[in-house]
DOLODO-415642 format. One record per residue (C-alpha): x, y, z; residue in three letters. Coordinates in pm, whole numbers, plus 50000, padded with zeros to 5 digits. Example, Ala and Ser with C-alpha at 12.3 -4.5 7.8 and 13.67 -1.06 7.14 Angstrom:
<rs>
512304955050780ALA 513674989450714SER 
</rs>
This chain:
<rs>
951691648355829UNK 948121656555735UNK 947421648855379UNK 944051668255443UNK 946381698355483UNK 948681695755225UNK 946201679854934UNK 942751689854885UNK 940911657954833UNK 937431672954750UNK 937101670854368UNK 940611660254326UNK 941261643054007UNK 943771613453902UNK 946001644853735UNK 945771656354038UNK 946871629454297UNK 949661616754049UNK 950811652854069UNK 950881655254458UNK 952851617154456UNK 955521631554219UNK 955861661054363UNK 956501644354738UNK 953081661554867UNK 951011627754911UNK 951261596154939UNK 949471566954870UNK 948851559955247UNK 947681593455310UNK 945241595155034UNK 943441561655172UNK 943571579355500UNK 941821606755375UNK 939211586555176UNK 938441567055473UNK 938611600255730UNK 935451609555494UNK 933281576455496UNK 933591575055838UNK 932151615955878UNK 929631612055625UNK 928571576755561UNK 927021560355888UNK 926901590256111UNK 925951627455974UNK 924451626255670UNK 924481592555686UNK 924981584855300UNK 925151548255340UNK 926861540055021UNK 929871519555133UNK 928741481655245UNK 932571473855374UNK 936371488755317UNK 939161471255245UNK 940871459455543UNK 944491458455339UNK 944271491555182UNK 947061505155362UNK 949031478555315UNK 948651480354961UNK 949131516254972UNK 952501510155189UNK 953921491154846UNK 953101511954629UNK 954401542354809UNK 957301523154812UNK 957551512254437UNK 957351546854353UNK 960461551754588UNK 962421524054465UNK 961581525954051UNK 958331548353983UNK 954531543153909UNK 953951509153869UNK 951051520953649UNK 948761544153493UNK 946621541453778UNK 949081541954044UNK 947651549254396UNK 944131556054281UNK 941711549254539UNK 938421528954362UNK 935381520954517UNK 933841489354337UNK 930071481954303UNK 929661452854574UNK 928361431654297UNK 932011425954182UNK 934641401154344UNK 937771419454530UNK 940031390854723UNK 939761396455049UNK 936461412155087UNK 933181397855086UNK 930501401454757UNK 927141406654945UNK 924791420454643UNK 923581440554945UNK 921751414155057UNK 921531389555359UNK 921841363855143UNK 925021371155091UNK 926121380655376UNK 929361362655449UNK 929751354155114UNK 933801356555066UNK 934841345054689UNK 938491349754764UNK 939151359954442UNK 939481391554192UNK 936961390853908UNK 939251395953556UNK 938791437053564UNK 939901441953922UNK 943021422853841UNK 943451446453545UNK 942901475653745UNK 945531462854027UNK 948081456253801UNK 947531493953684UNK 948201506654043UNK 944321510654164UNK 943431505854524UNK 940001490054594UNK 939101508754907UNK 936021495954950UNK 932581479654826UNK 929441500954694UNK 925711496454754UNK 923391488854524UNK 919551478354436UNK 920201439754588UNK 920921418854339UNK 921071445154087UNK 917251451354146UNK 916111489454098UNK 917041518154291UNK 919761512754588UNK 917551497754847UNK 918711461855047UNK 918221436655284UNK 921631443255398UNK 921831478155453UNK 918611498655402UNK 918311523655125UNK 921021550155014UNK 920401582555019UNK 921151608054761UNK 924041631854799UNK 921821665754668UNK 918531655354886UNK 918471631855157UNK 915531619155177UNK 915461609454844UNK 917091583454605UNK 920431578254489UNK 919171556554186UNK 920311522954130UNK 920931498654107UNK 924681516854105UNK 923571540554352UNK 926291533754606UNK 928621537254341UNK 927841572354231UNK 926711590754568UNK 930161575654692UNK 931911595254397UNK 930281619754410UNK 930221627754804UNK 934381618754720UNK 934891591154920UNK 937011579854639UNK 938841589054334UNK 937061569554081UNK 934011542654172UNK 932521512653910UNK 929381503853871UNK 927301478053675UNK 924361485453408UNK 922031460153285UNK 919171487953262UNK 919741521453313UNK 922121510053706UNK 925301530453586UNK 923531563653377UNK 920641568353656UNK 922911570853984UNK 925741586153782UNK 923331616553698UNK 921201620954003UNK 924331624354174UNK 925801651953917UNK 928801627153821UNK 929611611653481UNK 929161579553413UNK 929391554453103UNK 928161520552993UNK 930621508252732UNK 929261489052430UNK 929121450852554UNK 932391430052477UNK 934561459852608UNK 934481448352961UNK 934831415053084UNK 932301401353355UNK 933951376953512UNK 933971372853857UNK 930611398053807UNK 926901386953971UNK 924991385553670UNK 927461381353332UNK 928091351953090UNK 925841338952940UNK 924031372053035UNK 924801396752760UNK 923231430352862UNK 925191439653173UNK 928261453653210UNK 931171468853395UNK 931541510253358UNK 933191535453517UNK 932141565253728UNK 933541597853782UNK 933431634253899UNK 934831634453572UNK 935011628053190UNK 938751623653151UNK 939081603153509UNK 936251580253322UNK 938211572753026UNK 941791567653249UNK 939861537653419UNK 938301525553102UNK 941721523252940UNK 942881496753222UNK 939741479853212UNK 939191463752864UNK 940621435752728UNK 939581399452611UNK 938661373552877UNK 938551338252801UNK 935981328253064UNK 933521357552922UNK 933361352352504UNK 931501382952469UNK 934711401352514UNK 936031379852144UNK 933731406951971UNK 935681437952207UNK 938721422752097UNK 940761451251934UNK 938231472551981UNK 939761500152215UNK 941581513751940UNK 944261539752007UNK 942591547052410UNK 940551566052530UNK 941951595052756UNK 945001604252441UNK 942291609352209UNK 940141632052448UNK 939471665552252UNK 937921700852461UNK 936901710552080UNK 935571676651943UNK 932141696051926UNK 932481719351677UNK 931101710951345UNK 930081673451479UNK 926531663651411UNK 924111660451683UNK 920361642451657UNK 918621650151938UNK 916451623652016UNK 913271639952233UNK 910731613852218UNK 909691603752606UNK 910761567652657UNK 912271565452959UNK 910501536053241UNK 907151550253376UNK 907571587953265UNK 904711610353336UNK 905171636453087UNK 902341650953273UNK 904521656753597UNK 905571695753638UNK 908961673553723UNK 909111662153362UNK 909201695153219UNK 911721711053503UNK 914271681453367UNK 912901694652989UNK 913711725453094UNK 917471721253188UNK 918071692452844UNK 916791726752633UNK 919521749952791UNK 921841714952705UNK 921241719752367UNK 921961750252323UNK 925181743852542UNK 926061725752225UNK 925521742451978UNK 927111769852151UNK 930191748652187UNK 930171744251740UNK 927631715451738UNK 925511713151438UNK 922231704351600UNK 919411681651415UNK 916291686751597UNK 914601665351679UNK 914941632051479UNK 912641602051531UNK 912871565051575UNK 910031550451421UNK 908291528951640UNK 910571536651927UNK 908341530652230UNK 906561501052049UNK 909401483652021UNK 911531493252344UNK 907931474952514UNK 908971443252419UNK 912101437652635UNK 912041405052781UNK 914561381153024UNK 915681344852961UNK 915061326553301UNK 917171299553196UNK 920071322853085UNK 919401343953438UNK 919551311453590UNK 923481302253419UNK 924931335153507UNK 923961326853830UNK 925021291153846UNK 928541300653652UNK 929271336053934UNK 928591311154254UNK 930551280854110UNK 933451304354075UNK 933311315054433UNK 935061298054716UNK 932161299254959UNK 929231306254792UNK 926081299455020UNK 924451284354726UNK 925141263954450UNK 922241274154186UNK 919451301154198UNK 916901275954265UNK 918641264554615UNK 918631303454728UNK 914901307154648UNK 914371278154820UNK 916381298055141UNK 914631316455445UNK 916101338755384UNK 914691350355002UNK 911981353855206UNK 914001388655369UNK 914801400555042UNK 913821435454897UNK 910351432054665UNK 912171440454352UNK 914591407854392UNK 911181386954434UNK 909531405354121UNK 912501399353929UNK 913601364054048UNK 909931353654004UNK 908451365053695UNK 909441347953346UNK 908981355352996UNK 907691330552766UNK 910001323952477UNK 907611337252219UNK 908311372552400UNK 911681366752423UNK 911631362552016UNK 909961391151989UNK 912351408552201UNK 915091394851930UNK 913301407651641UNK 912581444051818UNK 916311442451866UNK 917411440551528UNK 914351466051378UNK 915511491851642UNK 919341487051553UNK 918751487351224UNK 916381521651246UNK 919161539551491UNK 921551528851186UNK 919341543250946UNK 918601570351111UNK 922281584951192UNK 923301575050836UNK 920671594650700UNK 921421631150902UNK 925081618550916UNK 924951622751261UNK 928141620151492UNK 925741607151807UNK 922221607051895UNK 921881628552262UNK 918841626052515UNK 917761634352864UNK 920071611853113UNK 917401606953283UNK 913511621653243UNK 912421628153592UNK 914401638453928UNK 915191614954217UNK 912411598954353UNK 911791596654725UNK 913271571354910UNK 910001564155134UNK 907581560954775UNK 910301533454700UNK 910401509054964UNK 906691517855061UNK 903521516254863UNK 903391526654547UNK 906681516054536UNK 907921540654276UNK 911871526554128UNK 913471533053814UNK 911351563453715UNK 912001582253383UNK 915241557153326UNK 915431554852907UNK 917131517852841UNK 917811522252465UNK 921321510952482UNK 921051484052688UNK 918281474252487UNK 920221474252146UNK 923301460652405UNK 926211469752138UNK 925491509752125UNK 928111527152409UNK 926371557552643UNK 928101581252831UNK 925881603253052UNK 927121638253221UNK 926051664453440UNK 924061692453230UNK 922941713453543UNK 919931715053784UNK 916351721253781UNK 914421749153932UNK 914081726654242UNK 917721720254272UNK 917741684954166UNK 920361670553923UNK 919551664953583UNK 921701654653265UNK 922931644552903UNK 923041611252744UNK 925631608252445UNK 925031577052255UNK 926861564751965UNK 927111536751685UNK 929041499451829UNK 932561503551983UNK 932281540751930UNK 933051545352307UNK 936011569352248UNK 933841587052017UNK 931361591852277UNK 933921598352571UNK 935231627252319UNK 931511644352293UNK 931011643352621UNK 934221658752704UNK 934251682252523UNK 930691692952643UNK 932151693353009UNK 934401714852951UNK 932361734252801UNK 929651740353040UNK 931311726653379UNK 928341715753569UNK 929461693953814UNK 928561710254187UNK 929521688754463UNK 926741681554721UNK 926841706355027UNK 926331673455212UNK 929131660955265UNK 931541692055259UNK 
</rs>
């Protein structure tokens, strides 16, 4: 039979495909097929999306047992048969973990990292790896694979360093796709591809078996989605403590009652809402005609709230926002652990510390933002002062919210439109532009980001919701309910 023919896969949800197993419509065979019927017409040859570095070569075969679990004794989980795409930055046994870059080219950990054992043993099927900015540098550009273009425009960016991640969602090669944030790598992609996507507060999500975690604190694990409630299904299999990453001892308990149960189409009306309209995003040119096209689109968002029962505070300030968002700094010698720890895990890593890759030919391929990022180091006074602007900033959002008792603080996803691809990898090397990293600056604040429309120029543009620590369901619930309100999620005529 054809699945294409008997279930619609474009835009299907996880509602959906459990609905078409039950009902004897689909399997789980026949949903891979179909996810891997579109890669093949849209990602190397057509529009030539390039988001998917490898597939799975036993999908099937994991979608054989659980077709027949379902036969013998029923879903084997609240994620049975879902078809994931992970962020190739993220160990799946039996598939390599490139970082998109020829570095890592046959690099095979034979292993699942902690949340894609979670996600298994919910039913999920990893169907295949993601792009990204190599290394988790930037905007979706590698070594291994070029640059990925973006589902709405295709000479332009899909954002990064998630990028693969959400122009794979979004162009529905997949039900559900993760990504990784350590900047703005999960919220970026997620919006200029007109999906969802969330960064939970750290300690939600373990990173083990993750390039780039422990003793790393800012990145994390999140989910990406065509939609809100498909976000907070995955979520809900995804957290949990993890021994070999302590963050996850201050997540511990954390998750409350879920995420999808609590998930409320009215959780607007009468919550408070700061919105937060002070340009900070990385190298905004408030100046740029594109700055005020994305302006114009967060305006009509607001009103979308308030429309939807929001009480709206507008604007409120963060003193000494900028100031102290300029002070972000890196630990080389905590860059260099996470490193050390992810490889030592790995059953054939090509090197055993950062210092032996650098030392490689082969860095020598790598895209400039690896270099720039592998290369420059902070002094330790700046790292202090990093600290301290950590805790003044926390302390000020705190203050801030407490004082308009405000429910969550919302902003522009993102503050400009995707950049071109050729201004990224060329002189003057534009990457990142108008991405706002306040909570992965403060670390423990969760963001959720969704689709609030386009501009005038047809470019995606969206809404941050950002909340107080561990008030990811919270958050989730906002955003939700602003979804449904407004429904702006288009899928990209690219890839129809």
């Amino acid at each position: 039979m054809n699945a294409q023919a008997e279930f619609n896969v474009v835009e299907a949800t996880i509602a959906d495909i459990h609905a078409a197993y039950l009902d004897g419509r689909l399997t789980a065979r026949r949903l891979v097929e179909a996810y891997f019927a579109r890669i093949a017409a849209y990602d190397k040859v057509g529009p030539a999306i390039n988001a998917v570095i490898s597939t799975n070569p036993k999908a099937l075969e994991e979608a054989d047992a659980l077709d027949a679990a379902l036969t013998q004794g029923g879903m084997v989980g609240p994620l049975h048969g879902v078809p994931l795409i992970m962020k190739d930055q993220a160990d799946v046994k039996d598939m390599p973990t490139t970082m998109g870059s020829v570095m890592f080219k046959d690099h095979y950990p034979d292993r699942d990292g902690f949340v894609v054992a979670k996600l298994k043993k919910a039913g999920a099927i990893f169907i295949g790896k993601a792009t990204l900015g190599e290394l988790g540098a930037g905007d979706t550009h590698g070594s291994l694979f070029g640059s990925t273009r973006n589902v709405y425009d295709l000479e332009r960016t899909a954002g990064g360093s998630s990028g693969g991640s959400g122009a794979a969602v979004s162009a529905n090669f997949c039900a559900v796709a993760i990504g990784q944030e350590g900047f703005a790598s999960i919220r970026r992609p997620a919006i200029w591809n007109g999906v969802a996507g969330m960064r939970p507060t750290a300690g939600l999500v373990s990173r083990s078996g993750v390039y780039a975690g422990w003793p790393t604190i800012i990145g994390s694990l999140g989910p990406m989605a065509r939609t809100v409630e498909d976000m907070a299904r995955v979520l809900e299999s995804m957290v949990g403590f993890d021994p070999q990453d302590p963050v996850t001892a201050l997540g511990h308990g954390k998750a409350g009652q879920g995420f999808h149960s609590l998930l409320d189409k009215d959780a607007l009306k009468g919550a408070r809402i700061g919105i937060l309209r002070e340009p900070m995003g990385f190298h905004t040119d408030t100046s740029d005609p594109d700055f005020d096209r994305v302006t114009e689109v967060f305006d009509a968002a607001v009103a979308d709230l308030a429309a939807a029962g929001a009480v709206i505070v507008d604007p409120i300030v963060i003193p000494d926002l900028k100031a102290l968002l300029a002070t972000r700094a890196r630990v080389d010698a905590d860059d260099e652990a996470a490193f050390n720890l992810y490889v030592s895990g790995s059953a054939a890593s090509p090197f055993a510390s950062r210092q032996e890759a650098m030392a490689s030919p082969l860095f020598d391929e790598t895209m400039r933002g690896v270099k720039q990022r592998w290369l420059h180091k902070n002094t330790l006074e700046q790292h202090h002062a990093y600290l301290r602007a950590r805790d003044v900033l926390m302390m000020s959002l705190h203050a801030v919210m407490a004082e308009h008792g405000l429910h969550a603080i919302v902003h522009k996803a993102v503050e400009h439109t995707p950049t071109l691809i050729r201004d990224g990898v060329n002189p003057p090397y534009v990457d990142q532009r108008g991405a706002p990293h306040l909570n992965t600056f403060l670390t423990f604040v969760p963001s959720v980001v969704v689709p609030a429309g386009f501009t005038s120029t047809g470019m995606p543009a969206g809404v941050t919701f950002l909340g107080r620590p561990y008030e990811d369901a919270a958050m989730l619930r906002l955003a939700y309910a602003y979804e449904q309100a407004t429904k702006k999620r288009l899928p990209p005529q690219t890839t129809p």
